[in-house]
C-alpha positions as CSV (number, residue, x, y, z in Angstrom):
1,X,129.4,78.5,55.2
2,X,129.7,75.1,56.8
3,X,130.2,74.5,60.6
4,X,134.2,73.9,60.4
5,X,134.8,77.3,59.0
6,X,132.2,78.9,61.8
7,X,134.1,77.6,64.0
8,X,137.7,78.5,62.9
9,X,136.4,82.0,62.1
10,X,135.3,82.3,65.7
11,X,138.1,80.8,67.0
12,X,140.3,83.1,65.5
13,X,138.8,85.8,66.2
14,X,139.0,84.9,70.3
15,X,142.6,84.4,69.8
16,X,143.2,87.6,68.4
17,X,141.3,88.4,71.6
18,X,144.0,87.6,74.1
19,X,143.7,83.9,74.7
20,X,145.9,82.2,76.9
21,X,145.6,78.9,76.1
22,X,145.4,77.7,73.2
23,X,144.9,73.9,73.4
24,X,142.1,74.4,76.0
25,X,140.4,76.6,73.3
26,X,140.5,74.3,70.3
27,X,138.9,71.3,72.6
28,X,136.1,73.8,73.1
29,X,135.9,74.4,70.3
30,X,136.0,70.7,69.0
31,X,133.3,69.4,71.9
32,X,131.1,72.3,70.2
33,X,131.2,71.1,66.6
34,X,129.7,67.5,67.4
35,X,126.8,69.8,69.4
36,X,125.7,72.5,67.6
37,X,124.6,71.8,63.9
38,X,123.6,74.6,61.3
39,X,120.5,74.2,59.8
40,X,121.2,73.7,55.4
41,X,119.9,76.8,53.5
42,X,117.8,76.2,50.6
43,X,118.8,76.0,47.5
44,X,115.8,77.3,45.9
45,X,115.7,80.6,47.6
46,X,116.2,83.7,46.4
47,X,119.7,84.7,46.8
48,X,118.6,87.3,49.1
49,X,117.1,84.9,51.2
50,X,120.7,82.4,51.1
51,X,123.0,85.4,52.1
52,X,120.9,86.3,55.4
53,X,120.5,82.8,56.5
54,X,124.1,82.1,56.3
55,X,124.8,84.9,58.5
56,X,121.9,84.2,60.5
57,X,122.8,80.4,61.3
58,X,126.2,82.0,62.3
59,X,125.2,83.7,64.8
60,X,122.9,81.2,66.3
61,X,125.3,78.6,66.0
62,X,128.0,81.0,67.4
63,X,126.0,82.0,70.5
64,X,124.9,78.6,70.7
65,X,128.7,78.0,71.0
66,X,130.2,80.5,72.8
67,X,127.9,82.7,75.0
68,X,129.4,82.4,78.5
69,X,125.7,81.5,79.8
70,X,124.9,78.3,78.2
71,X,121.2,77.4,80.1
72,X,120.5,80.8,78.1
73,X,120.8,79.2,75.0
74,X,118.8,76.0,74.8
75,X,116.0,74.1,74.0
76,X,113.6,77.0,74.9
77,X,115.7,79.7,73.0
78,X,116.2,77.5,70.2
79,X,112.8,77.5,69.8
80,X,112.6,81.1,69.3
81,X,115.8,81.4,66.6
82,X,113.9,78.9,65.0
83,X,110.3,80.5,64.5
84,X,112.5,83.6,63.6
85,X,114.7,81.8,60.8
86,X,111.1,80.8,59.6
87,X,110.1,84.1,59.1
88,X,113.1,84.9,57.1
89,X,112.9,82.1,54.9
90,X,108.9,83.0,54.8
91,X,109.6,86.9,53.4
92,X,111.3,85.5,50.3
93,X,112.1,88.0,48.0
94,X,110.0,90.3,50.0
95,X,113.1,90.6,52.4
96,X,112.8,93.8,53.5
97,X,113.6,94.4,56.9
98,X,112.8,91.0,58.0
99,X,116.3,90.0,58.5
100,X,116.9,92.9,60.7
101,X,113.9,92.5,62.8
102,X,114.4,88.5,63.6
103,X,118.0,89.3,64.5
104,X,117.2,91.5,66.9
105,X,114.0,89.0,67.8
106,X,116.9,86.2,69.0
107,X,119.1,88.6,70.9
108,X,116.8,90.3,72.8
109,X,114.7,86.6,73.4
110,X,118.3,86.1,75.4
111,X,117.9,89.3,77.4
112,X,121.5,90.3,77.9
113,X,123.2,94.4,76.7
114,X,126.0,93.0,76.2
115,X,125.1,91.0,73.3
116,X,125.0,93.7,70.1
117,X,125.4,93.9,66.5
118,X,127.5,96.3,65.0
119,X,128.3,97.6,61.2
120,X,131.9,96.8,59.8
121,X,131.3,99.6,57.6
122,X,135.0,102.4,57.0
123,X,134.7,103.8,61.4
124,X,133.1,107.3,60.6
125,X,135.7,110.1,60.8
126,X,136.4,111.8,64.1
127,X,135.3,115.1,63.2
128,X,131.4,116.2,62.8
129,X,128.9,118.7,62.7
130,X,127.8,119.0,66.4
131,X,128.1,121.4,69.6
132,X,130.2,119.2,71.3
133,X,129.5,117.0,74.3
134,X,129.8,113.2,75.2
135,X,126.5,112.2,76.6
136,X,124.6,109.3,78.4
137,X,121.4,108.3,76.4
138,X,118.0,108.2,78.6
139,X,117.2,105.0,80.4
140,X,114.0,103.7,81.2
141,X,112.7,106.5,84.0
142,X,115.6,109.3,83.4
143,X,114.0,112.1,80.9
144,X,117.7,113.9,79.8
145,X,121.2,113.8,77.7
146,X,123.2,113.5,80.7
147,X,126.3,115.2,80.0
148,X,129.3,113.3,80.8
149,X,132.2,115.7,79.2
150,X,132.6,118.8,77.5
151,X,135.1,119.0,74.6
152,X,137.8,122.1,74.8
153,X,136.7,125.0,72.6
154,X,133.6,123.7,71.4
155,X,129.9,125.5,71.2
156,X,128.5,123.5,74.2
157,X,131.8,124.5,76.5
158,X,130.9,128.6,75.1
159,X,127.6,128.4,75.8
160,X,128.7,127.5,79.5
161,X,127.3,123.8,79.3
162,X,129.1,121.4,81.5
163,X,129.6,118.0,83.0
164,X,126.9,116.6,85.0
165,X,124.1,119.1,83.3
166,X,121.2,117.6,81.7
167,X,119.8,118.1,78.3
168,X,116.2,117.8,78.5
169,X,114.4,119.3,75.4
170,X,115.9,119.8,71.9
171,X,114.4,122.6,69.8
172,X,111.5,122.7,72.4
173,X,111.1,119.3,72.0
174,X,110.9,117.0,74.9
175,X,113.6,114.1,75.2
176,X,112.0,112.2,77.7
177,X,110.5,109.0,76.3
178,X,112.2,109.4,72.8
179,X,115.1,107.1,71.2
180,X,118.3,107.8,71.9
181,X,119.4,107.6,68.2
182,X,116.7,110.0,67.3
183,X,117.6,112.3,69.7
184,X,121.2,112.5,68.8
185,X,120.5,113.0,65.3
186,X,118.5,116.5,66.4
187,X,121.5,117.5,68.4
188,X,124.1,117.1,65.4
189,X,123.7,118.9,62.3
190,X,125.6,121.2,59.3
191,X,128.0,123.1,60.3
192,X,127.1,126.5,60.9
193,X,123.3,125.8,62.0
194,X,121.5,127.1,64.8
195,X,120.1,124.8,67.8
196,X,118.2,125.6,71.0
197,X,118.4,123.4,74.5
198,X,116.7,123.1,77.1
199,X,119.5,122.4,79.9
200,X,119.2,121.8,83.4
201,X,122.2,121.8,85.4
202,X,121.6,120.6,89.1
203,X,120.4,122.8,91.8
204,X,119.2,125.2,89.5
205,X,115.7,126.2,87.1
206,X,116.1,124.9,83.4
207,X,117.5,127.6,81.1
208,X,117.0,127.9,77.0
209,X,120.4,127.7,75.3
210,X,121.3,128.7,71.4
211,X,124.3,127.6,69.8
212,X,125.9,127.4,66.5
213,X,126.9,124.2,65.5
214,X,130.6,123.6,64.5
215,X,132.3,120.9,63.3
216,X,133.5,119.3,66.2
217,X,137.5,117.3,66.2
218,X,136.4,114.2,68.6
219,X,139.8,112.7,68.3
220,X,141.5,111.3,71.6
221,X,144.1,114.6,71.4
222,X,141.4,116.9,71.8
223,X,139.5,115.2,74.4
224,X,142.7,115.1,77.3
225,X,142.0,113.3,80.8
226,X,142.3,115.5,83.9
227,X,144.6,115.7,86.7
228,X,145.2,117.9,89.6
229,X,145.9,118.6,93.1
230,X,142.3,118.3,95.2
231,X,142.2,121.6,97.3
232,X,144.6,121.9,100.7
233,X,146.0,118.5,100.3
234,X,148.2,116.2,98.7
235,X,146.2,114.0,97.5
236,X,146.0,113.7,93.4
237,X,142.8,113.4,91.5
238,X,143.0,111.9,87.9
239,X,140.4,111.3,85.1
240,X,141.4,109.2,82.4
241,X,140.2,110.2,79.1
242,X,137.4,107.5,78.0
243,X,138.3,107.8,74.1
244,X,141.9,106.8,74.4
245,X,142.2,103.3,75.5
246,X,145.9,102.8,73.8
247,X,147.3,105.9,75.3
248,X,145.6,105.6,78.9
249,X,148.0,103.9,81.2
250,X,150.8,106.1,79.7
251,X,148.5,109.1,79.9
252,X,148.3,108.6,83.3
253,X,151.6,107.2,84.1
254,X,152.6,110.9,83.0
255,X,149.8,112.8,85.2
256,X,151.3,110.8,88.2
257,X,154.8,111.7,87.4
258,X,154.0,115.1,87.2
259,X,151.6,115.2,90.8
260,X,154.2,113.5,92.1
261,X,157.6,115.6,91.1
262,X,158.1,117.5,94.3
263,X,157.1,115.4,97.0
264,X,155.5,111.6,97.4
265,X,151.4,111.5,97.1
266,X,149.7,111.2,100.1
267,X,146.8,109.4,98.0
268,X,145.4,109.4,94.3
269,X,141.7,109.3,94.0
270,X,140.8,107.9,90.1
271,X,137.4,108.9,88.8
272,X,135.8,105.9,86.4
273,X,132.8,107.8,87.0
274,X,131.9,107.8,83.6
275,X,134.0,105.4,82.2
276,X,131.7,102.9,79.6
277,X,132.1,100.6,77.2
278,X,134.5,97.3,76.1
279,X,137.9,99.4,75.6
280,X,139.6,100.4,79.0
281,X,142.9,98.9,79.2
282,X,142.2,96.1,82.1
283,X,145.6,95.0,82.3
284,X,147.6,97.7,81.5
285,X,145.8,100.0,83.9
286,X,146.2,97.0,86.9
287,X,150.2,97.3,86.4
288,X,150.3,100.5,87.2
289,X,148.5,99.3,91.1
290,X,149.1,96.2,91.1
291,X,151.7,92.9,90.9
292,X,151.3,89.6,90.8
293,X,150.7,85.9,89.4
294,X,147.0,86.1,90.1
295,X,145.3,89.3,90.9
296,X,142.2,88.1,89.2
297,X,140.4,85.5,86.4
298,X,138.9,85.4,83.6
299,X,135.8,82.6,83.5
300,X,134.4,80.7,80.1
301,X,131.8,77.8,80.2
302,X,134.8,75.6,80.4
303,X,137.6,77.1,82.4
304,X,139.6,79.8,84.5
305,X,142.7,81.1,84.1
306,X,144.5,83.8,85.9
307,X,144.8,87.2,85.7
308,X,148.9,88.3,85.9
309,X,150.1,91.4,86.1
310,X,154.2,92.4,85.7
311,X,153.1,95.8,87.7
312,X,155.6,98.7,87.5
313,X,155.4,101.7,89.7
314,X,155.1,105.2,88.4
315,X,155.0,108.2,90.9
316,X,154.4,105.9,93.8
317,X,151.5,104.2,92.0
318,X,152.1,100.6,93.8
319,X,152.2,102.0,97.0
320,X,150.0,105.0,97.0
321,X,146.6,105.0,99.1
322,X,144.1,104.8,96.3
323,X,140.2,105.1,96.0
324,X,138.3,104.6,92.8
325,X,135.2,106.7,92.1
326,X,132.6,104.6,90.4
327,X,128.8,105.4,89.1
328,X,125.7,103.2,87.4
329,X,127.4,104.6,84.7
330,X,130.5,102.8,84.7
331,X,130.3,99.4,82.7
332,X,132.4,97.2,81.1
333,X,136.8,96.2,82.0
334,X,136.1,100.0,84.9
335,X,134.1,97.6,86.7
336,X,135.9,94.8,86.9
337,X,139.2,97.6,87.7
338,X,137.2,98.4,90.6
339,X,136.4,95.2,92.0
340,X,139.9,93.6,91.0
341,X,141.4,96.5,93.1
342,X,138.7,96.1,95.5
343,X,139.0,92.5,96.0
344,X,142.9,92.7,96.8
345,X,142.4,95.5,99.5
346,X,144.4,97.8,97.2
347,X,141.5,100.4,96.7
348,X,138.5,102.0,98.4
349,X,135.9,102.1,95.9
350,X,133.4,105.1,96.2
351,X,130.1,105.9,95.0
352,X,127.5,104.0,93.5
353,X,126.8,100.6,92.8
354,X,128.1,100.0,88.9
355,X,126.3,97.9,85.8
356,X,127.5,94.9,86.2
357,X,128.8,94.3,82.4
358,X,131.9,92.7,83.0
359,X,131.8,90.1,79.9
360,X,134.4,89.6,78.2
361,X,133.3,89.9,74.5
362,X,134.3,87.7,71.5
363,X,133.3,89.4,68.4
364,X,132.1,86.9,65.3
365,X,131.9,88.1,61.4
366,X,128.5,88.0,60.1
367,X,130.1,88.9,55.9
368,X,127.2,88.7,53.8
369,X,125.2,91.8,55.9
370,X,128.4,93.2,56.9
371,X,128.1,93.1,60.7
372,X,129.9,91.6,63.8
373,X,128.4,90.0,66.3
374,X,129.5,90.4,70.1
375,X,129.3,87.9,71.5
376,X,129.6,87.1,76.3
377,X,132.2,84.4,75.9
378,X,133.6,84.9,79.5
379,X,133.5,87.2,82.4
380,X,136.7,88.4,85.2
381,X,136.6,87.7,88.5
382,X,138.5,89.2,91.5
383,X,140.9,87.1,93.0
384,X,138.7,85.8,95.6
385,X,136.4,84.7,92.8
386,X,134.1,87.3,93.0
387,X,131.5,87.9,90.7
388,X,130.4,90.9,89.1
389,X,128.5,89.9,86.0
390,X,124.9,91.5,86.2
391,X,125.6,92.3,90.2
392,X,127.6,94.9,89.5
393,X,130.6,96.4,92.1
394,X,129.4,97.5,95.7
395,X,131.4,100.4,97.1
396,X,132.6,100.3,100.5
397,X,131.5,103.6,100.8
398,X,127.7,103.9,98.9
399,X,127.0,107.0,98.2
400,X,122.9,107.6,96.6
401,X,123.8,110.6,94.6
402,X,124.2,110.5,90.9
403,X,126.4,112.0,88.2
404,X,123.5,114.6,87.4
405,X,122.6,115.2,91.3
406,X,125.8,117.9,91.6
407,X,128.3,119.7,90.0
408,X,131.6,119.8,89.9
409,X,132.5,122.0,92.0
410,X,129.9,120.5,94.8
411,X,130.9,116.8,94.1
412,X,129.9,114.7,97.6
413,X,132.0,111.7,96.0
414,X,135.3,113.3,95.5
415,X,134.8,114.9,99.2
416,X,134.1,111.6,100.4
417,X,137.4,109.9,98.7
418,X,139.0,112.8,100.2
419,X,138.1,112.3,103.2
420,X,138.5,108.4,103.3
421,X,142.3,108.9,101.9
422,X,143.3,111.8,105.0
423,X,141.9,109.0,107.6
């Protein structure tokens, strides 16, 4: 694979993307390809050997190219990529794992989560043996599967497991210290299998719990967001549901049409508590808050360009007092939600300080090992040109306790946004 068809691969995979500009793009594009050279792969290798170095060189010259933090990627990184490409060529027919291992070996020598390799394999159907909860995997320190939701009819929600309790053995078996794959795999199973946890919900001892695994339906209509009055006021809380990024601003364009049928909101409080990952709606969910030419920006190596939003009100929702509820568990386009609302004075933000992963990803084809690359190529900024990349978004209110310090019926952070909305 020669560089000119790296580069056009990449490039159209950015403009798939959402890119604005497409002339600025191709000069980037162009001022990289008399930069960054890909090394020639041996003829006399094994053809083992060619495949992984083709995708290999890809994604050096790719992040070499594109990732948004370019004193990241140079001489002394190079360096690295190249000792690892050695060992490739080294293991020969002897492959093994090797390819694997000095992938990950390059990434990880550039010390950034939001960099990651995926499989393009068929996505794995929605439905699996399981007992039915979306978790957070143990960090560094934390000794639990944190329970973020519970899905409707499912084993964990009979067994009286909900959000915010911890799982913290599996089949008497400890999860502190163990891989988060690993651990996963122990929880689901076959259909119609028994499993004991140990569960700890906060306040209270840890209790033994044995369910029967079912085949679980995971898909977005099964896993609904929440919304509701908060207790003696009018003041609306909603909870978009995390798995449906396309139906999210509509889902809760409807919840506010619904609070709001009888009489104006006197505030909406919107929990992105434990809302992770690259898919929430950035844009779409601003519109429903915001309006305007530049309400925030998105920042490569080589440019800015503005954030604009055609915002629409539903229920009130451009007008509304409004506080946003984030965690450390919220990452990804929630944090950069937050601080975009934040940044225009349109939102109190409450809680905790978030992750700080607010790339913005490009996602490069690696075809002969049938992954894809993603890849930092940019990160938003609020409309003051704040940065939250690796900082993360600092509430206006800070509040220490965690997702698995309460329950949810003794939740300090909604109280709080109640509070800070009757003011």
């Amino acid at each position: 694979m020669n560089l000119r068809r790296l580069l056009s691969l990449s490039l159209a995979v950015f403009l798939l993307t959402g890119c604005a500009d497409l002339r600025s793009n191709i000069e980037e594009r162009l001022q990289s390809r008399r930069v960054v050279a890909i090394p020639t792969v041996p003829v006399d290798a094994p053809v083992d050997v060619q495949a992984a170095l083709r995708d290999y060189d890809r994604a050096v010259a790719s992040l070499r190219t594109l990732y948004v933090k370019s004193d990241k990627v140079g001489a002394a990184w190079q360096k690295i990529a190249d000792a690892e490409r050695r060992k490739i060529i080294d293991a020969g027919a002897d492959q093994g794992e090797q390819f694997a291992v000095s992938m990950r070996a390059m990434i990880d020598a550039i010390d950034d989560a939001d960099i990651s390799l995926q499989s393009m394999a068929p996505a794995a159907s929605q439905k699996f043996g399981g007992i039915g909860v979306s978790v957070d995997l143990p960090d560094e320190g934390r000794d639990r599967l944190l329970v973020l939701s519970v899905y409707p009819n499912s084993p964990a929600e009979r067994a009286g497991i909900q959000p915010h309790d911890s799982i913290i053995a599996v089949e008497g078996e400890s999860v502190k210290g163990a891989a988060g794959a690993q651990i996963l795999t122990k929880v689901r199973g076959e259909p119609d299998t028994k499993l004991t946890l140990t569960v700890r919900t906060p306040g209270r001892e840890p209790r033994d719990v044995t369910l029967m695994r079912r085949v679980i339906d995971a898909s977005p209509d099964n896993t609904p967001g929440q919304h509701r009055f908060i207790d003696g006021a009018n003041v609306a809380y909603v909870a978009p549901n995390p798995s449906d990024a396309d139906g999210m601003r509509d889902d809760v364009a409807a919840a506010l049409r619904d609070l709001s049928t009888d009489r104006p909101l006197d505030g909406l409080v919107l929990d992105l508590r434990t809302m992770r990952g690259p898919d929430f709606p950035l844009n779409a969910m601003l519109s429903l808050f915001v309006n305007g030419d530049e309400v925030g920006g998105n920042r490569t190596r080589s440019k800015t360009t503005k954030i604009a939003v055609r915002g629409k009100g539903v229920g009130g929702s451009q007008d509304v007092r409004l506080a946003v509820l984030v965690s450390d568990l919220t990452t990804g386009p929630a944090e950069a939600f937050a601080g975009i609302l934040q940044d225009l004075g349109r939102a109190r933000v409450i809680g905790n300080r978030t992750r700080g992963r607010t790339a913005v990803l490009q996602h490069v084809v690696l075809p002969m090992s049938h992954l894809e690359l993603s890849i930092p190529n940019g990160e938003v900024l609020g409309v003051k040109k704040t940065s939250w990349y690796g900082a993360g978004v600092m509430p206006e209110v800070e509040l220490k306790t965690r997702w698995e310090d309460h329950t949810a019926e003794d939740d300090p952070v909604l109280a709080r946004a109640q509070e800070e909305l009757q003011k």
